[in-house]
Structures are given as structure tokens and as C-alpha cells.
TIVO-2410 file (N, C-alpha, C; in nm, 3 decimals):
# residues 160
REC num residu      c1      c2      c3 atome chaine
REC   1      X  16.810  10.447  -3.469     N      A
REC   1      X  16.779  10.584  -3.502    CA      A
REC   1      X  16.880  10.674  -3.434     C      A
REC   2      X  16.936  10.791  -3.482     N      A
REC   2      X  16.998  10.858  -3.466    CA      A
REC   2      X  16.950  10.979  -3.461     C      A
REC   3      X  16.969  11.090  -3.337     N      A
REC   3      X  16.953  11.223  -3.377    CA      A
REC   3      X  17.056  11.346  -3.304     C      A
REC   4      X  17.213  11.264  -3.388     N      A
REC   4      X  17.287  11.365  -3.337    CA      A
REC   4      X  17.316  11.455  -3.450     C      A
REC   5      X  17.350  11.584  -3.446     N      A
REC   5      X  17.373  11.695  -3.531    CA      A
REC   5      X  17.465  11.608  -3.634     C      A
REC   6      X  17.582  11.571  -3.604     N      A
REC   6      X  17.617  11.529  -3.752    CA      A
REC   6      X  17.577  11.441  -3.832     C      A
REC   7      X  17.478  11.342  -3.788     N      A
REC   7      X  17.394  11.279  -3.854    CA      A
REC   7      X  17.258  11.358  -3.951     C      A
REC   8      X  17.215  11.448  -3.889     N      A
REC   8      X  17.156  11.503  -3.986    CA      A
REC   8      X  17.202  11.606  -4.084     C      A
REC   9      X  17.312  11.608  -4.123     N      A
REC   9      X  17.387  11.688  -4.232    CA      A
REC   9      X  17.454  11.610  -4.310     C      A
REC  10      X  17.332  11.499  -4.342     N      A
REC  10      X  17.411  11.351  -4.440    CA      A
REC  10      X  17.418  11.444  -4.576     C      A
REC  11      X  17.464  11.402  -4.666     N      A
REC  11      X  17.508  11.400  -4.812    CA      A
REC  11      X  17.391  11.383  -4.876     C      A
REC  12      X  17.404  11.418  -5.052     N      A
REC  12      X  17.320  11.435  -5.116    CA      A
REC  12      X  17.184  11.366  -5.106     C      A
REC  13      X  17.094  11.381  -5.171     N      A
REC  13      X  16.974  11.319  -5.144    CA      A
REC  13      X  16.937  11.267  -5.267     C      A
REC  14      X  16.932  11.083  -5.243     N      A
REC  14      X  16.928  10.965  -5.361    CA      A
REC  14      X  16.761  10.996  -5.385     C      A
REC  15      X  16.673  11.044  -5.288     N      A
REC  15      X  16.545  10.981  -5.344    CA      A
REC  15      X  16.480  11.146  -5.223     C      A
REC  16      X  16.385  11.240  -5.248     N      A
REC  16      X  16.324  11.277  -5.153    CA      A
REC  16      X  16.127  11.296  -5.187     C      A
REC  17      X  16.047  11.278  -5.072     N      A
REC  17      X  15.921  11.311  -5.153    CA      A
REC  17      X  15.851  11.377  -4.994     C      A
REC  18      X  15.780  11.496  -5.048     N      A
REC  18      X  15.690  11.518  -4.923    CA      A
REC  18      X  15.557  11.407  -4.908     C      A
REC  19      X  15.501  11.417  -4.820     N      A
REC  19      X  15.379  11.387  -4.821    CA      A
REC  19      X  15.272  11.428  -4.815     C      A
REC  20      X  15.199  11.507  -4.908     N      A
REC  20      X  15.147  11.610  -4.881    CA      A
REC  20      X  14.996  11.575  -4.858     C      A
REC  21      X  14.921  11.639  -4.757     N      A
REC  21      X  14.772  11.605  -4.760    CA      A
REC  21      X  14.699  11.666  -4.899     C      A
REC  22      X  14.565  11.576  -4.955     N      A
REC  22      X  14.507  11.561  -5.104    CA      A
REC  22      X  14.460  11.684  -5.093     C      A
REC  23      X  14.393  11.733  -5.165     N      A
REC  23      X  14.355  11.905  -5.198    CA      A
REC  23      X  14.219  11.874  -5.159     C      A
REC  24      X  14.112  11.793  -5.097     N      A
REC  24      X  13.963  11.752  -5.066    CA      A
REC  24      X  14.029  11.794  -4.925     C      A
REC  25      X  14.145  11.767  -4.855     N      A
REC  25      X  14.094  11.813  -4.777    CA      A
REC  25      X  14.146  11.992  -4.670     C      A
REC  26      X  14.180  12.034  -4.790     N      A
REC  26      X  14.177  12.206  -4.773    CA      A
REC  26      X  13.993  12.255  -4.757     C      A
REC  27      X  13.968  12.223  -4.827     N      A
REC  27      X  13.813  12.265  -4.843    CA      A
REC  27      X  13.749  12.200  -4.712     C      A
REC  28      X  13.754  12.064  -4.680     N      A
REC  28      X  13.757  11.968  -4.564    CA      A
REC  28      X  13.716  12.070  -4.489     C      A
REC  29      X  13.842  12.094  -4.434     N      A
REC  29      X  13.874  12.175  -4.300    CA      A
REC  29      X  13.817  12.293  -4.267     C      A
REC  30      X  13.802  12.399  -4.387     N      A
REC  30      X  13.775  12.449  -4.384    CA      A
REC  30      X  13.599  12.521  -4.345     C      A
REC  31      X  13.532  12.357  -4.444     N      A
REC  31      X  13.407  12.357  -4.420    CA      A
REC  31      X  13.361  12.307  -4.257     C      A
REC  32      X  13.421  12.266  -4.162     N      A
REC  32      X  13.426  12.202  -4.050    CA      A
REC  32      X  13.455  12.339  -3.957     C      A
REC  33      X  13.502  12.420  -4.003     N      A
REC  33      X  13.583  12.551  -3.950    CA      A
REC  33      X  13.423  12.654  -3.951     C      A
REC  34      X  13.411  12.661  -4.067     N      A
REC  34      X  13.302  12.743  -4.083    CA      A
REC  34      X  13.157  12.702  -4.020     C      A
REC  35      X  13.162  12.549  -4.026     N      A
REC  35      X  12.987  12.476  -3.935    CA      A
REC  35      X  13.063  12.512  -3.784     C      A
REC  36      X  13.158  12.487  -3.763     N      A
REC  36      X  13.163  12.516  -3.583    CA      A
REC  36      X  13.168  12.668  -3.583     C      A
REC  37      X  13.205  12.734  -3.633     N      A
REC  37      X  13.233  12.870  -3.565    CA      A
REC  37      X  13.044  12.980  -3.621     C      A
REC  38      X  12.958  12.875  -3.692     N      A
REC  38      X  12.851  12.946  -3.722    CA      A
REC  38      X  12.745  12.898  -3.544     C      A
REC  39      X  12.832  12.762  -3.524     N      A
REC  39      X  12.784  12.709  -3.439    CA      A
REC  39      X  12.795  12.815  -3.293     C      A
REC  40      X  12.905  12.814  -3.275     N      A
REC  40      X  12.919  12.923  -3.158    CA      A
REC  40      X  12.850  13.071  -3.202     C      A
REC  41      X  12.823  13.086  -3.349     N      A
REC  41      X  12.764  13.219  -3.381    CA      A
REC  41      X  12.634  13.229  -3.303     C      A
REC  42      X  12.521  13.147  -3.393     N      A
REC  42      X  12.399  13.136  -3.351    CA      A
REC  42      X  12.322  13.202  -3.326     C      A
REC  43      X  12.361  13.316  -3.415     N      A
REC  43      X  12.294  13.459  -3.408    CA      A
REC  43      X  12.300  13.591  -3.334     C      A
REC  44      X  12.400  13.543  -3.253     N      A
REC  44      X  12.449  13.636  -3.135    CA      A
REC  44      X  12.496  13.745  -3.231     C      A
REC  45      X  12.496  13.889  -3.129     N      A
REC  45      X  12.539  14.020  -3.165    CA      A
REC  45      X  12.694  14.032  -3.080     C      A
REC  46      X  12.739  14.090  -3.152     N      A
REC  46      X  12.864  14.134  -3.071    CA      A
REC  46      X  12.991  14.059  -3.085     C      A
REC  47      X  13.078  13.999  -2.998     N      A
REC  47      X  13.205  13.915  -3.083    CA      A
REC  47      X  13.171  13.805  -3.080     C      A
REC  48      X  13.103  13.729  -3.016     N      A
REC  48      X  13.011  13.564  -3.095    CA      A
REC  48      X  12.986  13.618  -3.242     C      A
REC  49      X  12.970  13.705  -3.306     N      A
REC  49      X  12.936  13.719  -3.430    CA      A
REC  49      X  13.064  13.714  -3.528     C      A
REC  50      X  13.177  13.744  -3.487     N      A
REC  50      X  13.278  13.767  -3.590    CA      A
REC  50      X  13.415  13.702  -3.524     C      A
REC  51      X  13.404  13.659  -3.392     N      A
REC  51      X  13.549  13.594  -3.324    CA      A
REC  51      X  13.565  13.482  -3.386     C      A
REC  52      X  13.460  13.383  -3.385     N      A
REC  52      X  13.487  13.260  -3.420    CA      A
REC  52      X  13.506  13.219  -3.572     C      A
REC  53      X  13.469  13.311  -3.710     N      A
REC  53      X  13.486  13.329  -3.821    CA      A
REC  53      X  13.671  13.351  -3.780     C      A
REC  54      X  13.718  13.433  -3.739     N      A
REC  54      X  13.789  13.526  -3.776    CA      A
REC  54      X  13.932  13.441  -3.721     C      A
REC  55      X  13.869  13.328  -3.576     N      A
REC  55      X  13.943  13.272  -3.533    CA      A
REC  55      X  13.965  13.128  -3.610     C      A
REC  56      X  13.872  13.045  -3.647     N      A
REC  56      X  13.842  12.929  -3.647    CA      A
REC  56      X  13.904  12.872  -3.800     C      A
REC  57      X  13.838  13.008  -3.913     N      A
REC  57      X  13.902  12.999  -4.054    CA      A
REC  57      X  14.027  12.980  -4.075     C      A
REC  58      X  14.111  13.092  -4.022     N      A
REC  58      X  14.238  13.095  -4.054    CA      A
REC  58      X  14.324  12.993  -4.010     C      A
REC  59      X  14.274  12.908  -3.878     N      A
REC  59      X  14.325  12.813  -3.801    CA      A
REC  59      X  14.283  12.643  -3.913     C      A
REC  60      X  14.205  12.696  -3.997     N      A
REC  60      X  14.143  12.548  -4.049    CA      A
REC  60      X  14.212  12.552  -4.173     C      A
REC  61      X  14.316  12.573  -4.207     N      A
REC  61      X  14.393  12.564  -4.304    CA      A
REC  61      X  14.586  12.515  -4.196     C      A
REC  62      X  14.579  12.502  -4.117     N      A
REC  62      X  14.674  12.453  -3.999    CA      A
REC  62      X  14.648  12.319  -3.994     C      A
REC  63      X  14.590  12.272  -4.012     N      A
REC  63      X  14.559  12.094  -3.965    CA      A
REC  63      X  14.628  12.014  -4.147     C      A
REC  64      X  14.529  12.100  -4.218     N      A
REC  64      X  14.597  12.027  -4.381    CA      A
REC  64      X  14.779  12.046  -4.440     C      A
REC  65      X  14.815  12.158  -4.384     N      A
REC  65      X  14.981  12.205  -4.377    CA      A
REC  65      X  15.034  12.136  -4.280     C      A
REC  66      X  14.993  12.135  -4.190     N      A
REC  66      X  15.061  12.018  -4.046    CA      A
REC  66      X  15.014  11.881  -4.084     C      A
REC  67      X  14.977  11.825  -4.123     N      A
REC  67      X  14.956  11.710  -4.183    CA      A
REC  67      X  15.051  11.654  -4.342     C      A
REC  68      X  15.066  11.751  -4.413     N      A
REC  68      X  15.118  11.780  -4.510    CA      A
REC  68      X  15.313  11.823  -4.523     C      A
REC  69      X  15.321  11.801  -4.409     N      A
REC  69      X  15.450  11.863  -4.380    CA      A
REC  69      X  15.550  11.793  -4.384     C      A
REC  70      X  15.550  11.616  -4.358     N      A
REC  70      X  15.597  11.545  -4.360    CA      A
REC  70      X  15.696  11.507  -4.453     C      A
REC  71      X  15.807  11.493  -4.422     N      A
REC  71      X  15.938  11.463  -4.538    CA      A
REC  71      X  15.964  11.340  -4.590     C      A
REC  72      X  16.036  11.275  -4.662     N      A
REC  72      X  16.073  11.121  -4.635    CA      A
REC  72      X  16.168  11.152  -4.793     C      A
REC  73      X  16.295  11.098  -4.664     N      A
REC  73      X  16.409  11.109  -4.846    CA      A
REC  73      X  16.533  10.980  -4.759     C      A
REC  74      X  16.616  10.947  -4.852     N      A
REC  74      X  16.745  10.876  -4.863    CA      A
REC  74      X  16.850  10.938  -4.919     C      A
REC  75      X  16.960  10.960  -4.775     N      A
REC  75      X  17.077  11.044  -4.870    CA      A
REC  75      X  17.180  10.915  -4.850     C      A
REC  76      X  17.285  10.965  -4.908     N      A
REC  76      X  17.407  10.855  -4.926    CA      A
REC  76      X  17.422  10.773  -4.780     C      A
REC  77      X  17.406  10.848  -4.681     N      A
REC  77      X  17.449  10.779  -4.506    CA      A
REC  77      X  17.311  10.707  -4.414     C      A
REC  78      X  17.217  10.780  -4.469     N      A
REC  78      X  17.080  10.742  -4.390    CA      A
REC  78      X  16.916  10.753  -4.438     C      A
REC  79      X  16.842  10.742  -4.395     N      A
REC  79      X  16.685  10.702  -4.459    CA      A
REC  79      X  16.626  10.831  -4.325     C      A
REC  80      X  16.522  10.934  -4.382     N      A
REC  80      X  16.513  10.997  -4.296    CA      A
REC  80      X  16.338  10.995  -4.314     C      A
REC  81      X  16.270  11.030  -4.239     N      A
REC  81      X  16.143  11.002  -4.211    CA      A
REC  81      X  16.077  11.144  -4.096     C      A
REC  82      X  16.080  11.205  -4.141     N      A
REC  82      X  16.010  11.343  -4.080    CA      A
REC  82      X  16.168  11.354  -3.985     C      A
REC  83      X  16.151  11.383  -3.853     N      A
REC  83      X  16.259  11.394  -3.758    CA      A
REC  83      X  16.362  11.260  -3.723     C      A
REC  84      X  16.270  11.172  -3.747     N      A
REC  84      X  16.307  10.981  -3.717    CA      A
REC  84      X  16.428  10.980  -3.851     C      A
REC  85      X  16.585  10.911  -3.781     N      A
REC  85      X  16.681  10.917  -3.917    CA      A
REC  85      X  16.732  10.705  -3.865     C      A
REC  86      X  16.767  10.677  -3.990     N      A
REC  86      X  16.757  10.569  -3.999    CA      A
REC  86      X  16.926  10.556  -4.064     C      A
REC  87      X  17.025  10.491  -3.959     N      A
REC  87      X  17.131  10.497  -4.090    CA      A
REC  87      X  17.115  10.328  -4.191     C      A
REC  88      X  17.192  10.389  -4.299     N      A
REC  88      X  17.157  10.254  -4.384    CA      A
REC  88      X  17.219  10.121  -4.362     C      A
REC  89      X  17.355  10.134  -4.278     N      A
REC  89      X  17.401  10.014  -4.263    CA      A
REC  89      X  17.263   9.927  -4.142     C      A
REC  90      X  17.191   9.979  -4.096     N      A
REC  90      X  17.117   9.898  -4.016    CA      A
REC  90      X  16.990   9.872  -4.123     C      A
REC  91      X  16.960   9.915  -4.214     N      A
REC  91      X  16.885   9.798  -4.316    CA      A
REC  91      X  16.918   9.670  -4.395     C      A
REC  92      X  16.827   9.576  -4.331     N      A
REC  92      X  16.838   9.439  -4.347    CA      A
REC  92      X  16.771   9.444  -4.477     C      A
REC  93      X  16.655   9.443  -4.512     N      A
REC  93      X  16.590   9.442  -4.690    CA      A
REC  93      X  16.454   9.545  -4.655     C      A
REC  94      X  16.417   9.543  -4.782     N      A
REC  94      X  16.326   9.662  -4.809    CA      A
REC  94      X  16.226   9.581  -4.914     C      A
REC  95      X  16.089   9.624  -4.846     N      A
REC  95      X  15.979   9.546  -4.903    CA      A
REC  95      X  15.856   9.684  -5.011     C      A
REC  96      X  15.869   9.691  -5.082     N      A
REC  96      X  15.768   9.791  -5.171    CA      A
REC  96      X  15.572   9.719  -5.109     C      A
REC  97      X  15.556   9.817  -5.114     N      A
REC  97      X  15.402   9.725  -5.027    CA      A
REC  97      X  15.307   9.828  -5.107     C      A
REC  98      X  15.185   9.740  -5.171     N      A
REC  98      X  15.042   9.791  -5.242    CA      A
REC  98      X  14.961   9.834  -5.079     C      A
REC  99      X  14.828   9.870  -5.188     N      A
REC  99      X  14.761   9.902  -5.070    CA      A
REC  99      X  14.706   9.779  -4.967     C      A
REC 100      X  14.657   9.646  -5.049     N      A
REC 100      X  14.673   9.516  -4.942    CA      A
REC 100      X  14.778   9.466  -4.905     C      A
REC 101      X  14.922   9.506  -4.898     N      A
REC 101      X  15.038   9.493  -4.848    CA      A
REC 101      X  15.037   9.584  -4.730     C      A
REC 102      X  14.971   9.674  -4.747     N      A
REC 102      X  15.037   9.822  -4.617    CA      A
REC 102      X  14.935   9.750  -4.537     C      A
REC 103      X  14.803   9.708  -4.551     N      A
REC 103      X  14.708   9.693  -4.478    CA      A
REC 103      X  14.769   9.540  -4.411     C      A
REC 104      X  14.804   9.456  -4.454     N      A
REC 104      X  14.867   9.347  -4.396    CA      A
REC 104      X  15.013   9.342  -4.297     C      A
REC 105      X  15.082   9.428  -4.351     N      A
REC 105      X  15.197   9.503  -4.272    CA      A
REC 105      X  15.131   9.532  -4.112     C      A
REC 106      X  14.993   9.628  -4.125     N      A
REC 106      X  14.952   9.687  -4.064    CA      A
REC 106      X  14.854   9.670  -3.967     C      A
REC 107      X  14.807   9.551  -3.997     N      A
REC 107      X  14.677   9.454  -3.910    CA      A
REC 107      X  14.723   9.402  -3.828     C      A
REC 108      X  14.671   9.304  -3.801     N      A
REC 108      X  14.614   9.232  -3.638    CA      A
REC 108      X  14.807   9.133  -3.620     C      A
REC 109      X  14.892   9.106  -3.705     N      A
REC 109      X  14.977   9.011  -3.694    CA      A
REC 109      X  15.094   9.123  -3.715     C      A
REC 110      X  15.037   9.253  -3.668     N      A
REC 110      X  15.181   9.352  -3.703    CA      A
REC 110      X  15.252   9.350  -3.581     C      A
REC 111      X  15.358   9.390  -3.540     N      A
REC 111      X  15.453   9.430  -3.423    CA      A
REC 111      X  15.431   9.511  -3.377     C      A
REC 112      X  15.402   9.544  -3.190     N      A
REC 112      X  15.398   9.613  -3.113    CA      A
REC 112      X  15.497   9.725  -3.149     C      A
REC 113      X  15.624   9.673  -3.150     N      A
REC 113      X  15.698   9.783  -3.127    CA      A
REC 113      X  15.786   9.825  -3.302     C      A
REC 114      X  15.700   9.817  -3.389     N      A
REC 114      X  15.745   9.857  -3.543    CA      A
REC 114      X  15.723  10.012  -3.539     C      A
REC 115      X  15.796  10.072  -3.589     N      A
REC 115      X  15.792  10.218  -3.633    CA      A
REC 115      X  15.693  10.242  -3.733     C      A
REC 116      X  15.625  10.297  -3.692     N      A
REC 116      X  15.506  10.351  -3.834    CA      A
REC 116      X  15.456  10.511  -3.901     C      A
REC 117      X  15.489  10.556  -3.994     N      A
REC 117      X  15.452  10.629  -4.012    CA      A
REC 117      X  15.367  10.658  -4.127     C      A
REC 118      X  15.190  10.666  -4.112     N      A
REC 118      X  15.093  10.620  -4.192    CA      A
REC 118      X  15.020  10.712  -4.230     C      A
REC 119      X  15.011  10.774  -4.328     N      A
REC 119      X  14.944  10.824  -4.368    CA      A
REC 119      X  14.813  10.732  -4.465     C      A
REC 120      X  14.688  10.788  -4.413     N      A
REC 120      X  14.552  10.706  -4.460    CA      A
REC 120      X  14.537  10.728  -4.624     C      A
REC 121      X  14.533  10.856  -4.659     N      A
REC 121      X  14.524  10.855  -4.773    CA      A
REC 121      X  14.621  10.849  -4.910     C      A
REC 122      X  14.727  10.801  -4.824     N      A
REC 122      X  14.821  10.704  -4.940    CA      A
REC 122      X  14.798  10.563  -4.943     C      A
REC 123      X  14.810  10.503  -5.071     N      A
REC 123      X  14.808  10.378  -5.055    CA      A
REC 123      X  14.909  10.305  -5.054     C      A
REC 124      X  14.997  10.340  -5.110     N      A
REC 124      X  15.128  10.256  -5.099    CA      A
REC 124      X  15.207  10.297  -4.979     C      A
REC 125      X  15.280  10.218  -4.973     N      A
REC 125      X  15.394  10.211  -4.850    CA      A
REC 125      X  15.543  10.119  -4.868     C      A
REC 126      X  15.659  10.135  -4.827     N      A
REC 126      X  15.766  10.059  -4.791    CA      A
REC 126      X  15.779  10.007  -4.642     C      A
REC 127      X  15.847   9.854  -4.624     N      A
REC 127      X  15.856   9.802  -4.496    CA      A
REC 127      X  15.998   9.798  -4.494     C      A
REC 128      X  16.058   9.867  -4.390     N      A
REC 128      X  16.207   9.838  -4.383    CA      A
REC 128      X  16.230   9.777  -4.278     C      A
REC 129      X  16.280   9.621  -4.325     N      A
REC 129      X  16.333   9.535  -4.183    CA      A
REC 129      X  16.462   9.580  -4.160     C      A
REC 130      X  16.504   9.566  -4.010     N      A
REC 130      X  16.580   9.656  -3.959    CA      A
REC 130      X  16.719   9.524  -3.938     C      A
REC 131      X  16.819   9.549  -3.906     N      A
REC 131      X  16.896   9.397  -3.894    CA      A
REC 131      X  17.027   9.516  -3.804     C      A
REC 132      X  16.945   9.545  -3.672     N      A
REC 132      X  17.035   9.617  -3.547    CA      A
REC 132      X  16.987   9.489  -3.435     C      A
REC 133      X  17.096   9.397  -3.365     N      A
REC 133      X  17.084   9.327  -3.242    CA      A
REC 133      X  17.034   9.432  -3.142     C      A
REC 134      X  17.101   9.548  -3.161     N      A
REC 134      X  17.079   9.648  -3.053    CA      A
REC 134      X  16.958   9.739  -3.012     C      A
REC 135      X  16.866   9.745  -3.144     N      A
REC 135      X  16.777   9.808  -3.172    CA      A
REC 135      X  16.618   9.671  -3.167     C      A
REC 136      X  16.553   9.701  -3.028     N      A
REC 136      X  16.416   9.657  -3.065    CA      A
REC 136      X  16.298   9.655  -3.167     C      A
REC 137      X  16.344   9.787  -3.244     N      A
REC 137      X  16.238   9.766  -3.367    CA      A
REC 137      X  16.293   9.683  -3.430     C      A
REC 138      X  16.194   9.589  -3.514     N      A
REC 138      X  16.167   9.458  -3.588    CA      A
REC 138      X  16.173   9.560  -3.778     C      A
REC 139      X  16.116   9.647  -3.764     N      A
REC 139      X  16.078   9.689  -3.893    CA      A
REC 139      X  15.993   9.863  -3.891     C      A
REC 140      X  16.000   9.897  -4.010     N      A
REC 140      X  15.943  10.042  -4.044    CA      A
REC 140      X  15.888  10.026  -4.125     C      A
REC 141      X  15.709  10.091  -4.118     N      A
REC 141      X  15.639  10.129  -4.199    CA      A
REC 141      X  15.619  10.254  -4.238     C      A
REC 142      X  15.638  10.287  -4.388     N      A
REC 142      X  15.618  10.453  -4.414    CA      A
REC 142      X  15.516  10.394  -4.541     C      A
REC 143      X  15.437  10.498  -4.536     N      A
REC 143      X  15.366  10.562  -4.664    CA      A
REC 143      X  15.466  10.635  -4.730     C      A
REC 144      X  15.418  10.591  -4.857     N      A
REC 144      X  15.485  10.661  -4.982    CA      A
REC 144      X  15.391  10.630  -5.107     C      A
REC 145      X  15.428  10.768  -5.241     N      A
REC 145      X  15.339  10.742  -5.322    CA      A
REC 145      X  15.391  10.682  -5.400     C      A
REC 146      X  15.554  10.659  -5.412     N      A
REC 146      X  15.633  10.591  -5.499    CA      A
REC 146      X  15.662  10.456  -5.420     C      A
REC 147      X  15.633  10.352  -5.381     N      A
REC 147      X  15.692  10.275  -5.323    CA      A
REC 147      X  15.787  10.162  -5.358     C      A
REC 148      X  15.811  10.164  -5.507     N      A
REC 148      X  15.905  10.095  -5.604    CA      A
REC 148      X  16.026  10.201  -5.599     C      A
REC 149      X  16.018  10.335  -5.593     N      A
REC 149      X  16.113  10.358  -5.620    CA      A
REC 149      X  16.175  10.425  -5.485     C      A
REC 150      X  16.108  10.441  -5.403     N      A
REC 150      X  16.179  10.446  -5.237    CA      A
REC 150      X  16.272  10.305  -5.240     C      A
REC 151      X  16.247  10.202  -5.204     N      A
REC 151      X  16.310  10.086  -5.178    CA      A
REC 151      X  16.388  10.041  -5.285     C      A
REC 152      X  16.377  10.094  -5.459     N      A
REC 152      X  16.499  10.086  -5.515    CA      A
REC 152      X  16.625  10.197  -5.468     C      A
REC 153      X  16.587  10.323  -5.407     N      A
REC 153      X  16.620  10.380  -5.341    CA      A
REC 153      X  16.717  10.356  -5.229     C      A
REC 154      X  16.621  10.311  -5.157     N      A
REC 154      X  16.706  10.301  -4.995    CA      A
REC 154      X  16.848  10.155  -5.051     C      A
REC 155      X  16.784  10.079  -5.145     N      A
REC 155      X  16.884   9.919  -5.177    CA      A
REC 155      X  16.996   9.980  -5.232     C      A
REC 156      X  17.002  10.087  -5.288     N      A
REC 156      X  17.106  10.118  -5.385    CA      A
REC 156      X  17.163  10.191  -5.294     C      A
REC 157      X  17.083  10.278  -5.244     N      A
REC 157      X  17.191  10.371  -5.125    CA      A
REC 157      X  17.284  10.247  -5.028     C      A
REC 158      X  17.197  10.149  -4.981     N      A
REC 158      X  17.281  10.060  -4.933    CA      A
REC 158      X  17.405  10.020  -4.954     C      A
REC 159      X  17.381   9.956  -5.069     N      A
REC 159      X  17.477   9.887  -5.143    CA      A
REC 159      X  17.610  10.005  -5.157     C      A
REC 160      X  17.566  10.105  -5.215     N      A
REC 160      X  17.674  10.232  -5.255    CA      A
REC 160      X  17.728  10.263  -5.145     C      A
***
């Protein structure tokens, strides 16, 4: 992994997708926002009555955008993963993974020290084995909703 400035001003972008959190849970949050802050209400007069509305709402739409924020693209030089940049000559192969693939990736026979970045309510995912002597990670797990076409992605960026 790399995070020097000219590494992140790679060249065009072969493949990019956010990850965005599902629209169940805007409302989610929101409803969790509104039971705690009725909670601190509790009938009280005065700013127990309107702080915690006023505070709690606007803040419960922050957890689904910060969750949601997440990047994941392949430009011509590297594989980038929120802030985490991956250059391509250190990918060894690229595995497209279902949802009992991510979960097997991801269980009891996974690697201590694998890079993961998981989002629950995706089901698919890519495994990128890594082929750096120098580098202790074994492999990378990302969620993705395309996971056929990330790893036709990252192979072709390779190769090119």
C-alpha cells in the first residue's frame, strides 16, 4: 500500500463504484434518533424538550452518509479502496466471491492479517491475493456490488 501524493493522482479510472448504505437505513437512523432523544425528553419542560430533537435528528442522518461514503475504483497504476491504494503490479490473481464466497473468505480459516473492507449489506465481494515478499498481507477483501466486473477490472488493468 502506498500513500504518497503521487500515487494518488493515478490515471484514468478503468472501473469506479461507491458503496453506498441501502435507503432502509436513512429512515433506520433516523427512527433510533427520534426513540432516544424522546427518551431524554420524557416530558420535561424547557430544553430537555427541544435539544435533543433538534440535536439528535440532524446528527442521525451522519452515520448513513459516513457509512455510505466509501469509494472503490481501478485506475491504470493502482486499485484504490477508500484511503487504502493498492498498486497493480503487486496483484497476484483476483477472485470474484458470491455471498457464500465472502462468508468463507471471511470465517473461522480467514487470515489474521488480510485487509478487509466489509460492508454487511452487500453481498458480493472480490479477494485480491497480493504476490509482495515485502508486504505481510496474504490478501484483500472488499465488498462490491459488481464483483465480476471489479476483478475483470483490476485483471485487465493488470495486464495493460
Amino acid at each position: 500500500m502506498t500513500s504518497e501524493a503521487s500515487a494518488r493522482t493515478a490515471g484514468p479510472t478503468a472501473y469506479a463504484e461507491r458503496l453506498r448504505a441501502p435507503w432502509w437505513m436513512w429512515p433506520a437512523a433516523a427512527g433510533v434518533a427520534a426513540l432516544l432523544a424522546a427518551e431524554i425528553w420524557m416530558g420535561s419542560d424547557g430544553l430537555r424538550a427541544w435539544v435533543p430533537f433538534a440535536v439528535l435528528l440532524p446528527l442521525s442522518a451522519l452515520l448513513p452518509w459516513r457509512l455510505g461514503r466509501l469509494r472503490v475504483a481501478v485506475t491504470a497504476t493502482e486499485f484504490q479502496v477508500d484511503d487504502a491504494r493498492l498498486p497493480l503490479w503487486a496483484i497476484g490473481d483476483v477472485l470474484a466471491l458470491d455471498a457464500d464466497g465472502k462468508r468463507e473468505a471471511l470465517g473461522v480459516g480467514s487470515h489474521p492479517l488480510a485487509f478487509v473492507v466489509q460492508r454487511p449489506w452487500i453481498k458480493g465481494a472480490v479477494q485480491v491475493v497480493l504476490d509482495d515478499p515485502a508486504d505481510p498481507t496474504p490478501f484483500w477483501v472488499i465488498s462490491t456490488r459488481h464483483p465480476v466486473e471489479l476483478a475483470t477490472a483490476l485483471l485487465a488493468a493488470k495486464r495493460g
